[in-house]
C-alpha positions as CSV (number, residue, x, y, z in Angstrom):
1,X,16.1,-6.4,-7.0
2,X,13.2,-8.3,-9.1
3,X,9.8,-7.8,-8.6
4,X,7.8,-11.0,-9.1
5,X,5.4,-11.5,-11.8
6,X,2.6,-10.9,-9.3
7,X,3.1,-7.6,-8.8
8,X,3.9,-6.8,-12.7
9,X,0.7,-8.4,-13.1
10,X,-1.0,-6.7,-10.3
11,X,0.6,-3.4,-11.6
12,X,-0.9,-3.6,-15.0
13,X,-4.1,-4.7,-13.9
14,X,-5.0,-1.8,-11.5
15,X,-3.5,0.6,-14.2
16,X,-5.9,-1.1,-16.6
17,X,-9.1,0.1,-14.1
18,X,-7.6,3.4,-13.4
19,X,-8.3,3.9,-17.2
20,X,-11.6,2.5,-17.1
21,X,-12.4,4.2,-13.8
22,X,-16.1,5.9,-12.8
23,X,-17.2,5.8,-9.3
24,X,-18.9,2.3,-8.2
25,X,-19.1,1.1,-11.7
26,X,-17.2,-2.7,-11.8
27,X,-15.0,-3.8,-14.5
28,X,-15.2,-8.0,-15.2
29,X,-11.9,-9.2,-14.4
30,X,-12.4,-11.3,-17.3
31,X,-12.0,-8.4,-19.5
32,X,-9.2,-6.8,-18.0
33,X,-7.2,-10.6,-18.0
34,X,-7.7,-10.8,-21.6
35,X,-6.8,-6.8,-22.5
36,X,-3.7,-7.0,-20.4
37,X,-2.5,-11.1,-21.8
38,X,-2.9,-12.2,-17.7
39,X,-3.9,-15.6,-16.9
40,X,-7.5,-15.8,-15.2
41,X,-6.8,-17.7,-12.3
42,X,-3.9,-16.0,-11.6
43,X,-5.4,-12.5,-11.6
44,X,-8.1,-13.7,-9.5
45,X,-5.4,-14.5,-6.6
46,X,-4.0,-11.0,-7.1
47,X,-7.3,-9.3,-7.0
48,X,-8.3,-11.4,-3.8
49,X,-5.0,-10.1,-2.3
50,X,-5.9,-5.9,-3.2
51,X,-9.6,-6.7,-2.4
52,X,-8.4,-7.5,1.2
53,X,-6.1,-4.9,1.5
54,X,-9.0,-2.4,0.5
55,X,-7.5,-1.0,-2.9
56,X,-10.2,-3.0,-5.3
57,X,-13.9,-3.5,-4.0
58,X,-15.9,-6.6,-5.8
59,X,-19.5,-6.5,-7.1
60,X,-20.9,-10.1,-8.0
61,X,-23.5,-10.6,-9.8
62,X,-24.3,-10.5,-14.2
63,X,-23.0,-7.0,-13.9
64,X,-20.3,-7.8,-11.5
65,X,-16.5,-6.9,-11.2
66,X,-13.9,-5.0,-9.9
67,X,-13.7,-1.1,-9.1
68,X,-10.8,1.1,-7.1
69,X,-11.9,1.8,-3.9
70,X,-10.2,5.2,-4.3
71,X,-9.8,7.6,-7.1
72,X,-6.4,6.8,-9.4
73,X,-4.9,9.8,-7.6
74,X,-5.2,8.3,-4.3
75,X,-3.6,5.1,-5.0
76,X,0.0,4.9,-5.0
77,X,2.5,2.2,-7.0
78,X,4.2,1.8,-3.6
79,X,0.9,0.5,-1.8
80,X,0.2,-1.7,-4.9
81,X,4.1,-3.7,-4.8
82,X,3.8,-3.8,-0.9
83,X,0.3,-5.5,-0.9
84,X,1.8,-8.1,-3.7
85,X,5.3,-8.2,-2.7
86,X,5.3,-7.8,1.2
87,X,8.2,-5.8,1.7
88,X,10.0,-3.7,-0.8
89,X,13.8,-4.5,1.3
90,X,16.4,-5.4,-1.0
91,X,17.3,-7.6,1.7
92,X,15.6,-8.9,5.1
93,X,17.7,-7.0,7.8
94,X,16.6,-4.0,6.5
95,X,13.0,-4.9,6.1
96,X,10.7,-2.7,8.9
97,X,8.4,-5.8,9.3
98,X,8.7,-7.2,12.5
99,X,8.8,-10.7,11.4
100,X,11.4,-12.9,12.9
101,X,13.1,-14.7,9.5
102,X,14.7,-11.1,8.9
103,X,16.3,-10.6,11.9
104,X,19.9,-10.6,11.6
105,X,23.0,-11.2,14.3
106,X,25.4,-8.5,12.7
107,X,23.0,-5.7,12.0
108,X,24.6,-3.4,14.4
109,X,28.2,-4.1,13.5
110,X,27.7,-4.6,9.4
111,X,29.1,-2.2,7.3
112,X,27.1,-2.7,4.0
113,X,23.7,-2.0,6.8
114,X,23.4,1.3,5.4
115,X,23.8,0.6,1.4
116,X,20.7,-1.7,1.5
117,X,18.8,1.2,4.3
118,X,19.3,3.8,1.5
119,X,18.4,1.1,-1.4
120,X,15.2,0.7,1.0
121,X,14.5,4.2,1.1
122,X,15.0,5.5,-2.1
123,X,12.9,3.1,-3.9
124,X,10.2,3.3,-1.1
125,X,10.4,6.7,-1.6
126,X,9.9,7.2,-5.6
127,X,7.1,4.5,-5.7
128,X,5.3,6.2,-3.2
129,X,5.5,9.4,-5.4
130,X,3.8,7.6,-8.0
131,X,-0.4,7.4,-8.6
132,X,-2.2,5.4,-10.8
133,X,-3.5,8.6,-12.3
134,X,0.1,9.8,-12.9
135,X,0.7,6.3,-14.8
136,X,-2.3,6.9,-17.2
137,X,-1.6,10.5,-17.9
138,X,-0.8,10.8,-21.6
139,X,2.1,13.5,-21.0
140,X,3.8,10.8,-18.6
141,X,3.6,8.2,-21.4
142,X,5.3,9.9,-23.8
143,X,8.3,10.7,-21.7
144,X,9.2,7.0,-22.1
């Protein structure tokens, strides 16, 4: 499974303002662009995406920007990739959207069903164990 360069992006991005985080208080998305080598634009699209979705709130204005709508400890990597991605399903017939272009004739006779189920679950499972806050956490950093 790859995860698209939007949600690497994305990733880093929201990491970058859980470091910088204080209630309320923006952070230019300029900034963060340039500190984490993103392309502008680009980040603009993702932040459009997590703004909707309620994870980032906007402040415009000369002291304008991004903040988290929750504290780092409330946001989960899971929610982050889902929002970006759409579906974290290795492949569409096990994907728990109900969106037509995954359904799939065989799903109830396959046998390889249940490989890409558990694939599903176990990675749905350990990024939603994840927080921001546990991804800025010097102790966490050092086991890598």
């Amino acid at each position: 499974m790859r995860v698209s360069k939007k949600s690497r992006y994305g990733l880093r991005a929201m990491i970058y303002l859980a470091k910088v985080f204080k209630k309320g208080r923006p952070f230019p998305l300029k900034k963060i662009a340039q500190k984490e080598a993103i392309p502008f634009d680009y980040l603009e699209k993702i932040f459009s995406k997590l703004e909707k979705a309620g994870l980032v709130h906007a402040k415009k204005g000369v002291n304008g920007g991004y903040f988290l709508s929750l504290p780092p400890w409330k946001i989960k990597v899971g929610d982050i990739l889902r929002i970006l991605e759409g579906t974290m399903a290795p492949v569409g017939c096990v994907a728990k959207e109900k969106d037509k272009r995954f359904f799939c004739p065989r799903k109830k006779t396959c046998k390889s069903f249940f490989v890409w189920k558990k694939v599903r679950d176990s990675l749905t499972s350990a990024l939603s164990s994840i927080t921001l806050a546990d991804l800025i956490r010097k102790k966490h950093a050092k086991e890598k």
